[in-house]
C-alpha positions as CSV (number, residue, x, y, z in Angstrom):
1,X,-130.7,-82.3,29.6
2,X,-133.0,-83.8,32.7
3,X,-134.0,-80.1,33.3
4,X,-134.8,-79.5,29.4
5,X,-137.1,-82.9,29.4
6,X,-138.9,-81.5,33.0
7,X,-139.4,-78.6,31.5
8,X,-141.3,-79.8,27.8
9,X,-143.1,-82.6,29.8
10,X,-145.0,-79.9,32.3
11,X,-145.8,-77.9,29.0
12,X,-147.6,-81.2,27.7
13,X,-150.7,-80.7,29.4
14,X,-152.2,-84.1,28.5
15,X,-149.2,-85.8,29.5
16,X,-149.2,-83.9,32.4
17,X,-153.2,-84.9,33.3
18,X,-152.3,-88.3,32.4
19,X,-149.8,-88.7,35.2
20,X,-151.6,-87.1,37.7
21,X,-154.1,-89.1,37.4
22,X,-152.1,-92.3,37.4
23,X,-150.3,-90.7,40.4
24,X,-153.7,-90.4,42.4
25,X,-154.8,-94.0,41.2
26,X,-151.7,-95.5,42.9
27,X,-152.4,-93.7,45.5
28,X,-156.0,-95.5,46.0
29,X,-154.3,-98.8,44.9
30,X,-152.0,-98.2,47.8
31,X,-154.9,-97.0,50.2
32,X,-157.9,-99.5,49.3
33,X,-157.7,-101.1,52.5
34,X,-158.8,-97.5,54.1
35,X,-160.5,-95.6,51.2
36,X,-163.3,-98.4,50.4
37,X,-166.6,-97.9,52.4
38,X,-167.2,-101.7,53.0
39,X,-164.9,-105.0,52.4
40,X,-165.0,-106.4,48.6
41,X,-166.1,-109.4,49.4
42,X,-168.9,-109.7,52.0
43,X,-172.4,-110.5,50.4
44,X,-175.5,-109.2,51.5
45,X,-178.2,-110.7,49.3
46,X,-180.7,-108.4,51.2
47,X,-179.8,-105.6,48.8
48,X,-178.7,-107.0,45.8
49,X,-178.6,-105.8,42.7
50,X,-179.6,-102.0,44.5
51,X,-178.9,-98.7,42.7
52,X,-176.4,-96.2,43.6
53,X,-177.5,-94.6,46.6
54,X,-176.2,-92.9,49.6
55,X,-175.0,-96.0,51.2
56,X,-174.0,-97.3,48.1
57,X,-172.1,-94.9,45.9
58,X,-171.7,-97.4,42.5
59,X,-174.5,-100.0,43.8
60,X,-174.5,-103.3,45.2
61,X,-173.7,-106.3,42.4
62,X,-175.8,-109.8,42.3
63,X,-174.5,-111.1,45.2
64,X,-174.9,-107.7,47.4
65,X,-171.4,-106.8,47.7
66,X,-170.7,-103.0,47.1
67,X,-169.0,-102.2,43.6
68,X,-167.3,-99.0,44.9
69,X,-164.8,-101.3,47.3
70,X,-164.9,-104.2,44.5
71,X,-163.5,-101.1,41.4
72,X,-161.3,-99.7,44.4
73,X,-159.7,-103.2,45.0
74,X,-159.6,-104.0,41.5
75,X,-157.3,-100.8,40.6
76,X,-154.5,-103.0,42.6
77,X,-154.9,-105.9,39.9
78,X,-154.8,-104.3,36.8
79,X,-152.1,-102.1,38.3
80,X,-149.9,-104.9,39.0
81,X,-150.6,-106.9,35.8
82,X,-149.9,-103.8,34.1
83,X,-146.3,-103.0,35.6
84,X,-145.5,-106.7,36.0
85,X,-146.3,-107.6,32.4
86,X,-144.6,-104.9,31.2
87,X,-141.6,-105.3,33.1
88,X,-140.8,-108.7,31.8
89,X,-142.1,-107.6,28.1
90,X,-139.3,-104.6,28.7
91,X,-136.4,-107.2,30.3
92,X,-137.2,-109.9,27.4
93,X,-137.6,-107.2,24.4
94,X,-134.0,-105.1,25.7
95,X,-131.9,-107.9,26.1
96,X,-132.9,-109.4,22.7
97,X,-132.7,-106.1,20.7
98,X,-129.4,-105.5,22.3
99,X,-128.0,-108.6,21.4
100,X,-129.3,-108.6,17.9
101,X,-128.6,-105.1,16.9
102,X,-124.9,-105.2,18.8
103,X,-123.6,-108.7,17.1
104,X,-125.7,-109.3,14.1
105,X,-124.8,-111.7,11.7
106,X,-126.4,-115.5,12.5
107,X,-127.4,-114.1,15.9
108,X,-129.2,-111.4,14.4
109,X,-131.5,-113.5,11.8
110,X,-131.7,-116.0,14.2
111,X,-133.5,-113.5,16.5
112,X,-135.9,-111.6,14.1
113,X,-137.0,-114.9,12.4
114,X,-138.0,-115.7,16.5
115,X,-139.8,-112.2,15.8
116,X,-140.9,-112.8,12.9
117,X,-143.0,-115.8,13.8
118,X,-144.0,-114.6,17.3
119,X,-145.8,-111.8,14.9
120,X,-147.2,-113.8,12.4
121,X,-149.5,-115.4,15.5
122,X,-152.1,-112.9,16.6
123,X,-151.4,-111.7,19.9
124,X,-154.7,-111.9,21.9
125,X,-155.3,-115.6,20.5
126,X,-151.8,-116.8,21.6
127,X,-152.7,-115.4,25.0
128,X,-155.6,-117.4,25.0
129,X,-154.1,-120.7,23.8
130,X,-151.2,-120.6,26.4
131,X,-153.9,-119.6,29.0
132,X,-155.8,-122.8,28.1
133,X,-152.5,-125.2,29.4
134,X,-152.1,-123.4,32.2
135,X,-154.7,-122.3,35.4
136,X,-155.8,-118.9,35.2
137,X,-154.9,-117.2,37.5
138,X,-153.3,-113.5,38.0
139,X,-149.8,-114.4,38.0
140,X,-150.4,-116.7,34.9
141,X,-151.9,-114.1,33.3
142,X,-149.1,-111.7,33.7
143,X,-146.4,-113.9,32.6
144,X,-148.3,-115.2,30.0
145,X,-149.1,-111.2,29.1
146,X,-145.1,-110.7,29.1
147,X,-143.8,-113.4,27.6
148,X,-145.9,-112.2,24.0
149,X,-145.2,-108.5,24.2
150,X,-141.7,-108.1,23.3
151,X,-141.4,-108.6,19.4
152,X,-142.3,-105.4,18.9
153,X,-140.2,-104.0,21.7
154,X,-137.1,-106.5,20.3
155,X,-137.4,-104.4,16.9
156,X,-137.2,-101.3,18.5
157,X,-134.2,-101.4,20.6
158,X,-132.7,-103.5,17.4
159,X,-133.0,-100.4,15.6
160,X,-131.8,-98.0,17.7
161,X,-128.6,-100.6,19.1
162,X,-128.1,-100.2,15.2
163,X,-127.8,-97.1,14.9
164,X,-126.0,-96.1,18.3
165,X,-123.2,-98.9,17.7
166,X,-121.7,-96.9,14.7
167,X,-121.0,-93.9,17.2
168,X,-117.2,-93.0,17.9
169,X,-117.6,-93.2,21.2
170,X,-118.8,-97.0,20.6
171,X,-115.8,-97.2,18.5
172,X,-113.3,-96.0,21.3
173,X,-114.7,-98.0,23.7
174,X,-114.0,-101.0,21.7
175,X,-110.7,-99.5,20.9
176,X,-109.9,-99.2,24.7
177,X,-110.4,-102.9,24.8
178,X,-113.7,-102.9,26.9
179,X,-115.9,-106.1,27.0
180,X,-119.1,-106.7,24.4
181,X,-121.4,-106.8,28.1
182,X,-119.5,-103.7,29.5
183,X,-120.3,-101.7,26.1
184,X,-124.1,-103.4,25.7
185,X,-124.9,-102.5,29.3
186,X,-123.0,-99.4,30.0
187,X,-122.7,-97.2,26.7
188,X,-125.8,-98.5,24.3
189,X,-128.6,-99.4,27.0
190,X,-128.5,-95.7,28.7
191,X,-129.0,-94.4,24.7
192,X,-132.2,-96.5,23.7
193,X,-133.5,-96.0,27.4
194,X,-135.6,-93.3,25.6
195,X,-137.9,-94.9,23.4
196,X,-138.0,-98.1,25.8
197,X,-139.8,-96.0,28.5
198,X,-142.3,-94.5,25.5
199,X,-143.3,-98.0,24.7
200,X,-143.1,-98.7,28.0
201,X,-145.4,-96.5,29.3
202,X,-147.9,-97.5,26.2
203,X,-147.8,-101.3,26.8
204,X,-148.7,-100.6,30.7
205,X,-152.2,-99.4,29.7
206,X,-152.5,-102.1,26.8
207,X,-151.7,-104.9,29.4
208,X,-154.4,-103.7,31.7
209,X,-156.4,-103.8,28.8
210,X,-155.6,-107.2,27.7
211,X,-156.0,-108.3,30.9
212,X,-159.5,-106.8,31.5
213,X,-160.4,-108.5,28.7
214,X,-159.1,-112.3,29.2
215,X,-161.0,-111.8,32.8
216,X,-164.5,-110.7,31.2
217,X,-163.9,-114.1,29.0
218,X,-163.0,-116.1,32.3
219,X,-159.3,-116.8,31.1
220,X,-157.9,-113.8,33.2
221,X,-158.6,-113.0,37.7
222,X,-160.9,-115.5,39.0
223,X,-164.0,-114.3,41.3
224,X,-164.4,-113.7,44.0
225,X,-160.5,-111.4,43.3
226,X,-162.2,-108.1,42.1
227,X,-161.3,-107.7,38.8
228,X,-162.6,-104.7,36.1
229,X,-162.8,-107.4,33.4
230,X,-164.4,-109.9,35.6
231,X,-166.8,-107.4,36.8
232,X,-168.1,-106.8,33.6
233,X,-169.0,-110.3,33.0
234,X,-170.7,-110.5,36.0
235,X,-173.0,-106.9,35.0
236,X,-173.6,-108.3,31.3
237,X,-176.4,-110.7,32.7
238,X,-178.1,-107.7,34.3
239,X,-177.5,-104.8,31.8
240,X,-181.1,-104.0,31.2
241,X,-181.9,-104.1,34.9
242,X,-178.5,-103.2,36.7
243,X,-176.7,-100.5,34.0
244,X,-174.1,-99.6,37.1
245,X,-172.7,-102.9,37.1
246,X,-171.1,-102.6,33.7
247,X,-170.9,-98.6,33.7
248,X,-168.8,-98.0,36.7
249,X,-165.9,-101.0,35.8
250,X,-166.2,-99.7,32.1
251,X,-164.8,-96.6,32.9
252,X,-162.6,-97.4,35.4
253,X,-160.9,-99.5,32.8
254,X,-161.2,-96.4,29.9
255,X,-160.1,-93.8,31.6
256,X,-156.5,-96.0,33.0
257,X,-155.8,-96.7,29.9
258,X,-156.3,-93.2,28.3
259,X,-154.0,-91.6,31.2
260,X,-151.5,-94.1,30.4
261,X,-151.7,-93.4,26.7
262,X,-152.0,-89.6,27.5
263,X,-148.5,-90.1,29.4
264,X,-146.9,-92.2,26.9
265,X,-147.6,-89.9,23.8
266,X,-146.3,-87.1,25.8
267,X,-143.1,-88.9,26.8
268,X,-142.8,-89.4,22.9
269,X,-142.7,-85.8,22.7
270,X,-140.5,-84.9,24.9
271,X,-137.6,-87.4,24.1
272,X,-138.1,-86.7,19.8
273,X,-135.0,-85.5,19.2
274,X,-136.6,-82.8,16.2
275,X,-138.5,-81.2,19.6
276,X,-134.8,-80.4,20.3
277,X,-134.5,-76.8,20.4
């Protein structure tokens, strides 16, 4: 089956892009330390606010530091918000949709009421208002980015747990006399692993985007951490006189999230089961 999947995901040649490119940008995450041409953080007011040059391949901000080695820096941030995030999103979202889709009855409307509301309260502002108690800082930001993405995550597993939990093999599993965890964790979780990883994928990208966006309003990675979203807040006061500042972290930021998205709707099409041949 792994070899069947291999083989339809190197056919996908967007999916394919899409995770090189995400392979060769955690490679520069990894390698920032070596890769970038001068330190994030040392100033130079000498030369600020300089085009891209020779010396200066994205230009030099307001404080003269170089945006190259800031945008390098900054591709470990939104790379860990994005897995982080996502991770507890994934943990939060599985266990609920497992419970609620295995037991049902009161434990099942108790949970997609707790869905239901979480829903009802637009995502970004909640984000926002729980950022407002708390300092903002990176590892706020991603729990706070976690703990609001798994509704929809909850549903989907709810679905499939559904679904799965009619199977015989379910059936003789209960018959054999195995325990509700052993069945969950053993026999159910490996068969909704599938779309998990799909909406995994996707909600990597929108976390970095989320992220990238509660920094440009000051809620998200405080300066002088190099941050895409923080970067742009800084270039917005010089985008008539300093376009590079808000160019260079724009696509940085745009082209992430498209090779995530790239990866995840290509994942989708290899684990439909009507691409079954």
């Amino acid at each position: 089956m792994w070899k069947i999947l291999f083989y339809r995901f190197t056919k996908n040649k967007l999916a394919l892009s899409g995770f090189i490119f995400i392979c060769i940008l955690t490679i520069i995450a990894i390698s920032a330390p070596l890769l970038s041409p001068y330190p994030p953080d040392v100033q130079d007011i000498m030369i600020r606010l300089s085009p891209p040059s020779a010396s200066h391949f994205m230009g030099t901000d307001d404080l003269g530091r170089d945006v190259l080695s800031r945008i390098l820096f900054g591709i470990r941030i939104s790379l860990l918000v994005g897995f982080l995030a996502t991770g507890i999103a994934v943990i939060i979202g599985t266990i609920l949709g497992l419970i609620s889709g295995y037991f049902g009855k009161w434990i099942d409307t108790v949970i997609m009421r707790l869905v239901d509301i979480v829903l009802c309260i637009p995502t970004f502002f909640l984000i926002i208002i729980v950022i407002a108690f708390l300092e903002p800082n990176i590892w706020n930001v991603m729990f706070v980015i976690g703990i609001t993405g798994w509704p929809g995550l909850t549903r989907l597993v709810r679905a499939e747990c559904l679904s799965i939990k009619e199977k015989d093999f379910i059936q003789a599993a209960k018959v054999m006399g195995l325990s509700n965890f052993r069945i969950m964790f053993v026999h159910v979780l490996p068969n909704v692993m599938a779309p998990v990883i799909v909406t995994a994928t996707l909600g990597i990208g929108s976390a970095i985007l989320t992220e990238s966006a509660l920094s440009f309003l000051g809620l998200g990675v405080q300066p002088p951490t190099p941050s895409w979203g923080n970067m742009l807040t800084a270039g917005k006061d010089y985008i008539n006189v300093a376009w590079w500042l808000s160019l260079f972290p724009g696509l940085a930021i745009l082209v992430t999230v498209l090779a995530y998205n790239l990866l995840g709707e290509g994942l989708r099409d290899v684990f439909d089961p009507r691409m079954n041949d």
